[in-house]
N, C-alpha and C positions, 0 to 999 in steps of 0.2 A: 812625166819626165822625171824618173825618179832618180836621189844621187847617191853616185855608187858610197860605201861606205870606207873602201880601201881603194888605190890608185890602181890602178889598171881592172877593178872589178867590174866597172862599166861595159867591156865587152864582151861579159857573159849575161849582162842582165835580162837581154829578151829571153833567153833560153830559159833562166829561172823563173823569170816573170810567169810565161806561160806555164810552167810545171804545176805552178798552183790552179791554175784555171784547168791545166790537163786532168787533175786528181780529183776536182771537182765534177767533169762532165764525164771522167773517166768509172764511176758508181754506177752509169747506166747497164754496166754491163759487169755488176756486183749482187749475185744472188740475197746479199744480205741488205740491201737498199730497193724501196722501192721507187721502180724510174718515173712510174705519175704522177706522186707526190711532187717533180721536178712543173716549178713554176711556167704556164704557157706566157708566151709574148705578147703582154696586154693590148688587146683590140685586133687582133689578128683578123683579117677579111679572108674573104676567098681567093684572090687574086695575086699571085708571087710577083711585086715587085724590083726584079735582080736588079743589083747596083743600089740599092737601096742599103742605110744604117740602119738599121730595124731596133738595137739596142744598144746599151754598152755596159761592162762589167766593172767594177772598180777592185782590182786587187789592192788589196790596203795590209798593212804590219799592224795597225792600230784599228781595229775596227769599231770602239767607242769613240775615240776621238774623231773618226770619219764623219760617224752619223753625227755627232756634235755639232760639228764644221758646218759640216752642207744641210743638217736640218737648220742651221741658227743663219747660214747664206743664202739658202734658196728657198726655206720653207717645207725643203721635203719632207718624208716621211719612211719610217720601214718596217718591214713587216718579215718576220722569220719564219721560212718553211724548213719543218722537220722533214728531211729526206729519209729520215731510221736511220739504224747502225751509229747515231751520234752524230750524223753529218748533216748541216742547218744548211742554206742557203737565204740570204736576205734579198728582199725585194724593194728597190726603191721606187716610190710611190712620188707623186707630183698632183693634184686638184684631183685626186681619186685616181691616178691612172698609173698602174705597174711604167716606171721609164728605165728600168735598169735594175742590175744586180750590184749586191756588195759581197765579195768573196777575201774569207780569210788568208790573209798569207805569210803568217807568223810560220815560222819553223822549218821555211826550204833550205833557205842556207844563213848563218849568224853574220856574213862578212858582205853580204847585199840587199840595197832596198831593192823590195819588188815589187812596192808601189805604182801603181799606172794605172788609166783607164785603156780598155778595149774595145774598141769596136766591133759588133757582130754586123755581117755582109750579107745580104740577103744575093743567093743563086739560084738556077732552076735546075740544074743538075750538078749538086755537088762532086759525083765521081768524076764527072768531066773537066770540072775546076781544080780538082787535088791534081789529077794527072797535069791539066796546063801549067799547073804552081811546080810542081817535081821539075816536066820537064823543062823549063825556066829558070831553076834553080833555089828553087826555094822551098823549106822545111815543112815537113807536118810534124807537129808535135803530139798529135794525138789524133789518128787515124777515125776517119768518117765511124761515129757511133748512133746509133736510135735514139734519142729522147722523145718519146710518145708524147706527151704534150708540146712539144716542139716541132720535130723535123728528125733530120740528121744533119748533125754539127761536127764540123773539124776545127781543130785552133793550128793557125798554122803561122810560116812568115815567108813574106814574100822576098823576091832575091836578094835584096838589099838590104833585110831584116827585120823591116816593122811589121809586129803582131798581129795578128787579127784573128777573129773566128768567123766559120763560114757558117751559113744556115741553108740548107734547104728546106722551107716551111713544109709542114703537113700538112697545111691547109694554104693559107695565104698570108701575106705581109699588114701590117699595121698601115690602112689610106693616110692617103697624103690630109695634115693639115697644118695651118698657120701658126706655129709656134708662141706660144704664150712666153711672158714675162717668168724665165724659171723652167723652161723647156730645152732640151736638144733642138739648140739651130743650124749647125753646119758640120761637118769635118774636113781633116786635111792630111795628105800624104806630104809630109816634112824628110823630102826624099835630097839625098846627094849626088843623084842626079836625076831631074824630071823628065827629060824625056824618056828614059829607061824606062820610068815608074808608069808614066801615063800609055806606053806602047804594050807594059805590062797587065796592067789590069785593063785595058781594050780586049787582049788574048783572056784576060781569066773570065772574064763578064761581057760576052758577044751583045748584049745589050748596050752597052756605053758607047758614047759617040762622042767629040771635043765640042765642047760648049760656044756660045757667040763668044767674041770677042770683047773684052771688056778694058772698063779706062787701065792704064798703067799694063795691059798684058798679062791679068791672072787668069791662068788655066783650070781648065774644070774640065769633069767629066758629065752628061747627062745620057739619061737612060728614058726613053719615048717622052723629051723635049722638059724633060725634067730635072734642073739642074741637081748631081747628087754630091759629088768629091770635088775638094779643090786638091790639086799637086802643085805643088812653092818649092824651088829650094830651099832647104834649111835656113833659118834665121838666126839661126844659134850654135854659135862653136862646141866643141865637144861632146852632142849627143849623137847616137846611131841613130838611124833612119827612125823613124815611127809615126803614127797615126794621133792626131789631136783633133781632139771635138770642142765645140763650140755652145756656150751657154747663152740662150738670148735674158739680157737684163734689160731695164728703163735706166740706168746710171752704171754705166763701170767704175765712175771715180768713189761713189756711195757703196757699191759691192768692195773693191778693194780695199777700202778703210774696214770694211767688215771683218774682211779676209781675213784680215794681221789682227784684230781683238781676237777672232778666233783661232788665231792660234797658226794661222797660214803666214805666208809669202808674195809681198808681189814681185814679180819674177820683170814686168815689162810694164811700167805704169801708165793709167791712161793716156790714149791719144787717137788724134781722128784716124780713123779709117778710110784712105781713097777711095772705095768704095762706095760710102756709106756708113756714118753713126761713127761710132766709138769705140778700141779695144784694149781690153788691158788682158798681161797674161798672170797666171798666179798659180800656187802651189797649195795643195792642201796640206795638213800638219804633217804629214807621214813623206810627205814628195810628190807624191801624183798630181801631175801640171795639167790645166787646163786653160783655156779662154773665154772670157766673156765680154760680147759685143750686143751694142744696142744696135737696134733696125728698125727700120720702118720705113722699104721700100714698097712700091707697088708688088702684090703679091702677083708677078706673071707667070708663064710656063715655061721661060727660060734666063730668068735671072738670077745670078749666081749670090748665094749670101756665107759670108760677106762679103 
């Protein structure tokens, strides 16, 4: 949730957002770049998961101060892949295991941050998803491409705007397992209107079904009884629709103090979660908002977290 830098620039920022990530996946199909160099999505099985986050990219303005932040917050790690032509891609690393990208996005435009993370969507037929997202109303920003260690991948936004990328694996999705302290634990469609958004990705991903019922009435979607998206109404004035993921910690109030030494934000400071555990929302130095919630419910086949 990145903040515009001039008054009214906020309504262009998905568009920009994604341009960085489009110029990035968009070298697969740049005679001067080779596309296997292009990092595969650590732990990939056989088995396509659809409706499944399989990853997430982090556009950042600052890319030192990123790794900064979230190596001295979570412990990460990263690792740069030379793609040739001069164009790097970073891999962010967690207890040995690839959990994400970090993509530069210094120099789309001087008067907005394009700061944010992105969630990648795991489909089983991307062509069939682009066309549902078009006819829906909602943009491709960079038309179904090859990445041979990957799949085919489109970045697109659905009606309402919020970003995402699609994957079709080449192989299969990364297996389900129990999220570690410092792991990807959840996401969420922060839509302006939730039933739109949840009718919508039902159409884009014929896999997702509405989840049980849960205390307080939070919606989710699950894909063969596995709980995968939450859709909320927005919580917060002033942003366009987007997508926010979920960091599982042992202390939110001990990560957020961390946050602000390192140079971040806390955006929503700790407090319980109905649910279950703890959530606090926070920002990293450059804007890109995220959350971090403790957990430690029973690990079943249809419980939403958080």
């Amino acid at each position: 949730m990145s903040p515009a830098k001039t008054p009214g620039a906020g309504v262009r920022l998905a568009v920009l957002a994604a341009a960085a990530l489009v110029g990035l996946l968009g070298l697969a199909g740049c005679t001067s770049v080779d596309p296997a160099r292009f990092p595969p999505i650590d732990g990939a099985g056989a088995v396509r998961l659809p409706g499944k986050v399989v990853w997430h990219d982090l556009l950042t303005e600052d890319p030192v101060a990123a790794k900064r932040f979230y190596g001295g917050l979570f412990g990460w790690s990263f690792r740069d892949v030379d793609l040739g032509a001069g164009q790097t891609y970073t891999v962010i690393e967690h207890g040995g295991r690839g959990i994400g990208g970090l993509v530069d996005g210094r120099g789309i435009r001087a008067d907005v941050n394009v700061s944010r993370w992105i969630p990648v969507l795991s489909v089983t037929d991307l062509e069939a998803a682009v066309a549902s997202l078009r006819a829906a109303g909602g943009q491709v920003f960079q038309a179904p491409v090859d990445i041979p260690q990957r799949g085919r991948v489109a970045v697109v936004a659905d009606p309402q705007g919020a970003v995402l990328t699609l994957l079709q694996a080449r192989a299969g999705d990364p297996p389900d397992r129990r999220p570690d302290d410092g792991d990807w634990l959840w996401n969420e469609i922060w839509s302006s209107d939730a039933d739109a958004s949840l009718a919508f990705y039902r159409q884009l991903v014929p896999a997702y079904a509405p989840g049980a019922a849960t205390p307080g009435g939070y919606r989710y979607l699950s894909a063969e009884g596995k709980p995968r998206v939450g859709v909320r109404p927005k919580p917060v004035d002033g942003i366009k629709d987007t997508w926010m993921a979920y960091v599982r910690v042992a202390d939110p109030n001990t990560i957020a103090a961390a946050a602000e030494r390192l140079g971040g934000a806390v955006l929503v400071a700790p407090r319980e979660n109905p649910l279950g555990g703890a959530v606090a929302m926070l920002n990293d130095p450059t804007g890109a908002g995220f959350l971090v919630q403790s957990w430690d419910p029973a690990w079943t086949t249809d419980t939403a977290a958080p």
